[in-house]
N, C-alpha and C positions, 0 to 999 in steps of 0.2 A: 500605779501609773495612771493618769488622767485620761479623759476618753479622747478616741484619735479628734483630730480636728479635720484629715485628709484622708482619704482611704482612695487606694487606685490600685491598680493591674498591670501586672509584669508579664508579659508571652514569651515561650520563644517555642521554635518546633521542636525540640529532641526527648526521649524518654525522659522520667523523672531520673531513674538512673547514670542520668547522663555525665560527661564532663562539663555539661554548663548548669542543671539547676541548680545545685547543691550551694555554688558559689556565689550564684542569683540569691537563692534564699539566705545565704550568709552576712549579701549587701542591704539587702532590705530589713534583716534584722537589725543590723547594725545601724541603720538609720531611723530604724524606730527607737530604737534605746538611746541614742544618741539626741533625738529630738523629743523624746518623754511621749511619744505617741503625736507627734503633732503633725509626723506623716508616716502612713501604715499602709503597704504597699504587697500581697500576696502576687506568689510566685506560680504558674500557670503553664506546666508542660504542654506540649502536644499543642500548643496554640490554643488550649481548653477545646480542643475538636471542635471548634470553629468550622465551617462548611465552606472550602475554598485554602486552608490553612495559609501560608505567608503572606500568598496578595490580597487574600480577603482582609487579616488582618495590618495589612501595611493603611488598607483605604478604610477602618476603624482608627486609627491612630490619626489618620490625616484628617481625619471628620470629630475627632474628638471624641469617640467614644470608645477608645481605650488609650492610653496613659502612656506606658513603657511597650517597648518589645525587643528582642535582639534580632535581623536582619541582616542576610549576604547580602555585598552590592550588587550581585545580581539582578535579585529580584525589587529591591530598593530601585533599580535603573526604571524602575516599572512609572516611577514618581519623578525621581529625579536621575536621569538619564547618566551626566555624567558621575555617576556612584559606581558604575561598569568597569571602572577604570581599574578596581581593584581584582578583577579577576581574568584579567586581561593575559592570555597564553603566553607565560615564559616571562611574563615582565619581571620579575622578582627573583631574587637568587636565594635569601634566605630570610626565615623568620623576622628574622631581628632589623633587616633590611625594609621588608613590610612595616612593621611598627614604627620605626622612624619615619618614615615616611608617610604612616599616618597621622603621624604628631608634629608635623613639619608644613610646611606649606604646603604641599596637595592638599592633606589633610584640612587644610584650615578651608583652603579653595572649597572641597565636597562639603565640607560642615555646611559656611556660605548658604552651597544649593541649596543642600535639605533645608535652609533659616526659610530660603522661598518658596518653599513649599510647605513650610507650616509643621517643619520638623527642628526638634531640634537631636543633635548630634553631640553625643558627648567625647569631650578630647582625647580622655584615657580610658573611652569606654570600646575599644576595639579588641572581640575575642577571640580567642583562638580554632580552628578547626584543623588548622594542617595544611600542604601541599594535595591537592587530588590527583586519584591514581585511578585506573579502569578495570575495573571488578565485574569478572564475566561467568555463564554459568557453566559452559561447556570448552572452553579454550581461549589459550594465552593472546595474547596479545606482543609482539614483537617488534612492528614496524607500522609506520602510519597504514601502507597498504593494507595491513590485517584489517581495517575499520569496512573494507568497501563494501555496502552492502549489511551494514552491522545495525540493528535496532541499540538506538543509545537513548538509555532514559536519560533524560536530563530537566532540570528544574525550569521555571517557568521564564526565561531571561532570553532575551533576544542574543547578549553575547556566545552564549552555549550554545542556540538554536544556528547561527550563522557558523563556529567554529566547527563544529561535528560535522555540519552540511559541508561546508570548506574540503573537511579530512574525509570526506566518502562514507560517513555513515548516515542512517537516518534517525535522525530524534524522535523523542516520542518522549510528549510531557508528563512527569507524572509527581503528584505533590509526596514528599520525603513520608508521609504519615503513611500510602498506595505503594509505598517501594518495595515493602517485602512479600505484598501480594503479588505484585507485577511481576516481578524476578519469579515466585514458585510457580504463578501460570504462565510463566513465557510468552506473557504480551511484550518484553525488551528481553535483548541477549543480554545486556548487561547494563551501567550503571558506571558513574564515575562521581569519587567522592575522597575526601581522606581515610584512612585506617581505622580512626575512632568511630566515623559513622559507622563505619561498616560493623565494627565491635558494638556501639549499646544499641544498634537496631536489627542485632542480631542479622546481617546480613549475609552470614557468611552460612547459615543456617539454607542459604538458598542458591548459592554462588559457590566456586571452585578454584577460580584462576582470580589472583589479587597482581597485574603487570602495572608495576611501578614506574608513572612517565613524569609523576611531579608537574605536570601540566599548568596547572592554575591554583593560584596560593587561595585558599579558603578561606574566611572567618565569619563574623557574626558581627554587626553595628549594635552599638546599643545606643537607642533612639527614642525620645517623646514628642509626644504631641506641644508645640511649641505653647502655646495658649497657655494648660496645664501648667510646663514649666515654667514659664514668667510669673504666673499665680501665686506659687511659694515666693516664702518669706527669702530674703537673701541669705538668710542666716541657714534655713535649711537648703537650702542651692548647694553652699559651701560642704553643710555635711553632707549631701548626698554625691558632691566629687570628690569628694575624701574617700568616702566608701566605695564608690567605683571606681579611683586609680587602685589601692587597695587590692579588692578582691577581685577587677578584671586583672592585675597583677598575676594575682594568685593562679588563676583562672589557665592566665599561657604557658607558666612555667608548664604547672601541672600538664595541662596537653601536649605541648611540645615532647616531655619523657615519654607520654603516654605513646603517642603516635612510635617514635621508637624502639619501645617495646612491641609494639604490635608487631612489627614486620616477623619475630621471632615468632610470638604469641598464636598472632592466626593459624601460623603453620605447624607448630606443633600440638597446639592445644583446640583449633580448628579444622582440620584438615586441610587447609589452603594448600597450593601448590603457586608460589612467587615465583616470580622471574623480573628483573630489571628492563624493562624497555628502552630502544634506541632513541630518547625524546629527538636528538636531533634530526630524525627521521620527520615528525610531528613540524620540529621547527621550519623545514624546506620546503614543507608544502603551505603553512603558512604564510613566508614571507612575501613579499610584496602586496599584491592585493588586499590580502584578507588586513595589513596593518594599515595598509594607504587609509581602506575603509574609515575604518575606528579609527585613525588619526582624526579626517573630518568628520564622524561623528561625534565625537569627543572633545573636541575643538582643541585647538595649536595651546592656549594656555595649559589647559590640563596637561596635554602631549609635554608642552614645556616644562611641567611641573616634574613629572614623572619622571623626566632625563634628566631632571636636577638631583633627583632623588636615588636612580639606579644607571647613569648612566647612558649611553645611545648601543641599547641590547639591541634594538626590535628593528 
């Protein structure tokens, strides 16, 4: 094999063990053999413990001095605001409802943003993490009401920050790498996330109650720094969408099962103690205000995009 001509860097935040590196380093193999080393791309858990983890490395990406990373729209909102749209309470019905609608025109819409801000966004590069659910350390969770009063870690995104305030808890931010220190010293009661996190960050190692509200559809962008990718040849452009329709493919089935199995797994091979939450409890105190909001933040196109995509839920 010839020496690389490209060499760059892949982040994402989750253990190496996780359900996304393994699939990461799968894609970037396969675009190194594919292109004879002419771009050589290593794969980088934990955001390589970076100091700030997501947002520090979202504004390395944005400044060019890292390459790749995968990204919730959450905290992506941090850049480009309307990217929030993805994890918007109750928007979505199911997996498969998400992904189309990432590969559809929302989707093309959020691409757009991130072009202006000096990201680019790939089209079959959206991964999986699942529906989130609220994972507490001392007691279930049943009805919006159980929140009042409730320390809710939640990641660094203005939409989480307003929703949980909205539902009577109090947030308190704390980056995914701080979560399972947080949880054993009870700086947060608990913590809201899909199944899987909760499985390779060992979270359940510090937690009890896993009440399933399916509140906000999770995943992971997968994004570079635009500059970078214009740089390549077109010819590796091509194998590198290849490799990530491909193995971000790979990437959801696999999680989708995975999350599935969890709900058994935690409990009996965890000690969890599940219970199904009243989401519509969640949804009624939600409605009006908290969606009028984020309607006008998010602007009427987006809004309109979204209703093309799932319908007039919200």
């Amino acid at each position: 094999m010839q020496a690389p001509r490209r060499t760059a860097r892949q982040f994402h935040n989750q253990p190496q063990e996780s359900h996304t590196h393994g699939f990461l380093v799968d894609l970037w193999h396969e675009v190194q053999e594919a292109t004879e080393g002419e771009l050589v791309v290593t794969v980088h858990a934990q955001n390589a413990g970076v100091e700030g983890s997501d947002p520090q490395a979202l504004r390395m990406l944005a400044a060019g001095e890292l390459e790749f990373m995968v990204l919730m729209g959450g905290i992506l909102g941090q850049l480009v605001p309307v990217a929030e749209i993805q994890g918007l309470p109750f928007a979505f019905e199911s997996h498969g409802q998400v992904h189309a609608a990432m590969h559809g025109p929302l989707g093309d819409y959020l691409r757009d943003a991130m072009r202006s801000q000096g990201i680019h966004g790939f089209r079959d590069g959206v991964l999986e993490n699942g529906f989130r659910h609220i994972v507490s350390i001392d007691r279930p969770i049943h009805r919006a009401e159980d929140l009042a009063g409730y320390r809710m870690r939640i990641p660094d995104g203005r939409l989480f920050e307003h929703a949980f305030s909205a539902l009577g808890a109090t947030p308190v931010v704390v980056n995914i790498r701080e979560l399972h220190e947080a949880l054993k010293t009870r700086r947060v009661d608990g913590q809201e996330n899909p199944l899987v996190v909760v499985e390779v960050n060992r979270l359940y190692e510090v937690s009890r109650y896993a009440s399933l509200t399916g509140h906000m559809w999770s995943g992971f962008n997968l994004i570079a720094n635009d500059a970078f990718w214009r740089s390549l040849p077109e010819s590796v452009q091509e194998i590198v969408n290849r490799a990530v329709a491909s193995h971000i493919g790979r990437q959801r089935t696999y999680t989708d099962r995975f999350n599935q199995v969890l709900e058994m797994r935690l409990a009996s091979q965890r000690g969890m103690l599940i219970n199904r939450a009243d989401a519509a409890s969640f949804r009624a105190v939600l409605s009006g205000e908290f969606y009028a909001r984020w309607r006008r933040d998010l602007g009427n196109r987006a809004w309109e995009l979204l209703e093309g995509a799932v319908g007039r839920r919200l």
